[in-house]
C-alpha positions as CSV (number, residue, x, y, z in Angstrom):
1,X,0.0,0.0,0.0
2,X,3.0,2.3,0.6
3,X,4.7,1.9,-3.0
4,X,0.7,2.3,-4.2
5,X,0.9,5.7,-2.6
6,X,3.7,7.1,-3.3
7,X,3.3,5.9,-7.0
8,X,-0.3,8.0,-6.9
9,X,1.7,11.3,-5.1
10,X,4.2,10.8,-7.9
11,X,1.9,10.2,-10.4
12,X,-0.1,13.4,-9.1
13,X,3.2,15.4,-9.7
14,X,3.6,14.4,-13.0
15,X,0.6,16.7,-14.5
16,X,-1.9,13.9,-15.8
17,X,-5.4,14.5,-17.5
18,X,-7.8,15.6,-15.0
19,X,-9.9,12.5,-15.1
20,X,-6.8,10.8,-13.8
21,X,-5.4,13.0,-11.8
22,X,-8.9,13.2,-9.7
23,X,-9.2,9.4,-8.8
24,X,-5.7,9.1,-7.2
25,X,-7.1,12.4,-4.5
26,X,-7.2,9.6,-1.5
27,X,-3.2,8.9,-1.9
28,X,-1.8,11.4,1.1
29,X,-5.1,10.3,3.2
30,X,-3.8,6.7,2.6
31,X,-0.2,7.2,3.6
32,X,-1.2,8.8,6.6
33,X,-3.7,6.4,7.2
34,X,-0.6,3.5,6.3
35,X,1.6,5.3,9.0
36,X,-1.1,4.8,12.0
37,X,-2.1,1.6,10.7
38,X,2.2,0.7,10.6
39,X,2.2,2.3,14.0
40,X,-0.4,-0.1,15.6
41,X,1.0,-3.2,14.0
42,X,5.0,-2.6,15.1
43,X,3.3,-2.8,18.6
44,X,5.6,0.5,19.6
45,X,2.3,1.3,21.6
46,X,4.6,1.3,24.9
47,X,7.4,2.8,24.0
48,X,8.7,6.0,26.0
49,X,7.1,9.5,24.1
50,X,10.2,11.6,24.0
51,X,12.8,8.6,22.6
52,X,9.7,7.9,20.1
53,X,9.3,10.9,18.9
54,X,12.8,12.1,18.6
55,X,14.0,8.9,16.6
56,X,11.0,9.7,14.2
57,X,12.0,12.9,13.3
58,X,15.1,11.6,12.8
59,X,14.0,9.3,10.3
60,X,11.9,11.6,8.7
61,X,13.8,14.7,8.7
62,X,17.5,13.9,7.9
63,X,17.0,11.9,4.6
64,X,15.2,15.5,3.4
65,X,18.0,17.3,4.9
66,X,20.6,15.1,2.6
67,X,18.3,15.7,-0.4
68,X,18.4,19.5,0.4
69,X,22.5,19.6,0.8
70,X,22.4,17.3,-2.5
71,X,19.9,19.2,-4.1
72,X,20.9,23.0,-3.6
73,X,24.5,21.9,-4.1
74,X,23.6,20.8,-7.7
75,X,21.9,24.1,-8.1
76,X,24.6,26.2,-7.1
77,X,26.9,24.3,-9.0
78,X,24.6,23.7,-12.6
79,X,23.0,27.3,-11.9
80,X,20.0,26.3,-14.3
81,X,18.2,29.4,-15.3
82,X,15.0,28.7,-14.1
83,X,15.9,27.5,-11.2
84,X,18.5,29.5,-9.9
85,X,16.7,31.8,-8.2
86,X,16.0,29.1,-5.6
87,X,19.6,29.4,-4.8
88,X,19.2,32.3,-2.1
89,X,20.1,32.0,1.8
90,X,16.6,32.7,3.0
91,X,14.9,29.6,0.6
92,X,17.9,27.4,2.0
93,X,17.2,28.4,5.6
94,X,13.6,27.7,4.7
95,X,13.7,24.6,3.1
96,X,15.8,23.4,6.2
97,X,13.3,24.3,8.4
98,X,10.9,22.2,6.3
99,X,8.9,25.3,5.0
100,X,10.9,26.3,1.6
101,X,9.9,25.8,-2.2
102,X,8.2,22.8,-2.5
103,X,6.5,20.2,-1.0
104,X,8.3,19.8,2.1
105,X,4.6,20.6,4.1
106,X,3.9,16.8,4.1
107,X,7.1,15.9,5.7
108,X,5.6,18.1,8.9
109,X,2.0,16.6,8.0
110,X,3.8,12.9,8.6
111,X,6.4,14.2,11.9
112,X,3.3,16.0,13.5
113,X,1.0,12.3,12.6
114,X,4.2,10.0,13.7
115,X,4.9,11.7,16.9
116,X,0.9,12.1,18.1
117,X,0.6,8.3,17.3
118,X,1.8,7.0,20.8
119,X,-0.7,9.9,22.5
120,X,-3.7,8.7,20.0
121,X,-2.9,5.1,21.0
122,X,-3.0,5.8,24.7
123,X,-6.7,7.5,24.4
124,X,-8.0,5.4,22.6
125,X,-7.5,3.3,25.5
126,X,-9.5,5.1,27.8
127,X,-12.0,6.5,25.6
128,X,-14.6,5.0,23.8
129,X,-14.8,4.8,20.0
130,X,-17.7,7.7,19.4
131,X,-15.8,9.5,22.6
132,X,-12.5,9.0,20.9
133,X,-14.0,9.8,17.5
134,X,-15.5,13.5,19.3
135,X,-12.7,14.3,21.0
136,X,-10.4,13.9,17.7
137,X,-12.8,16.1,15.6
138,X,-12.3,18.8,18.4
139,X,-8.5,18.7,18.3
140,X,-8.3,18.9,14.5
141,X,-11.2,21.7,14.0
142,X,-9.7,24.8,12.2
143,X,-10.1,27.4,15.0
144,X,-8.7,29.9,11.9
145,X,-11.1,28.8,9.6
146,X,-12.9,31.6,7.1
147,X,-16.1,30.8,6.1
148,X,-16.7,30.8,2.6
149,X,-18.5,34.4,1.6
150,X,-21.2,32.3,0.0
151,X,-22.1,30.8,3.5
152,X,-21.0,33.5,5.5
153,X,-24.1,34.8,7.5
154,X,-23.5,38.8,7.4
């Protein structure tokens, strides 16, 4: 299921015909749901929260660091027109900090899922499945959210 997913997100990347491109729209809902279900089945359950969550950003984080150094090195040292102006200190500091050009946002999307995985596991122990089910609707609501102007209420 992972290779399936990342083949879609690829796939998705890649500019296909709209038909296509609109039944692969579950493939980041998949990996995530993948990375709870992977979670649940390497029985790290017990495991202590701050060693857990440190050697997950680890994993995550440093193989897009090494693709950054690789990456921006080429850049600098190619210096392809249309791409050179990614080659500044403030897109570097920003792609390190998991924020820059591209699509670095899921990387946070699957560190923020990976380390709240022990802490979903433990509720779920105490709470029921329609409690559970409540209580993670609340925590993910968009407190910033805009209402669209059609269904604003003025």
């Amino acid at each position: 299921m992972r290779c399936l997913g990342m083949a879609l997100i690829i796939f998705a990347h890649i500019s296909p015909p709209l038909v296509l491109f609109q039944l692969r729209t579950f493939d980041v809902p998949m990996m995530a749901f993948i990375s709870g279900m992977a979670f649940y089945c390497a029985e790290k359950q017990k495991v202590k929260f701050t060693s857990y969550a440190l050697s997950r950003v680890k994993r995550l984080v440093y193989p897009v660091w090494a693709f950054q150094l690789f990456f921006f090195l080429a850049l600098f040292i190619v210096k392809p027109a249309s791409l050179y102006p990614l080659v500044s200190l403030q897109t570097i500091i920003s792609s390190a900090a998991l924020s820059g050009f591209g699509f670095f946002w899921i990387i946070k999307i699957f560190i923020l899922l990976s380390v709240l995985s022990p802490l979903y596991f433990r509720a779920s122990e105490y709470l029921s499945g329609v409690r559970l089910t409540i209580v993670v609707l609340i925590l993910s609501a968009d407190s910033q959210h805009t209402p669209c102007p059609a269904t604003a209420r003025g």
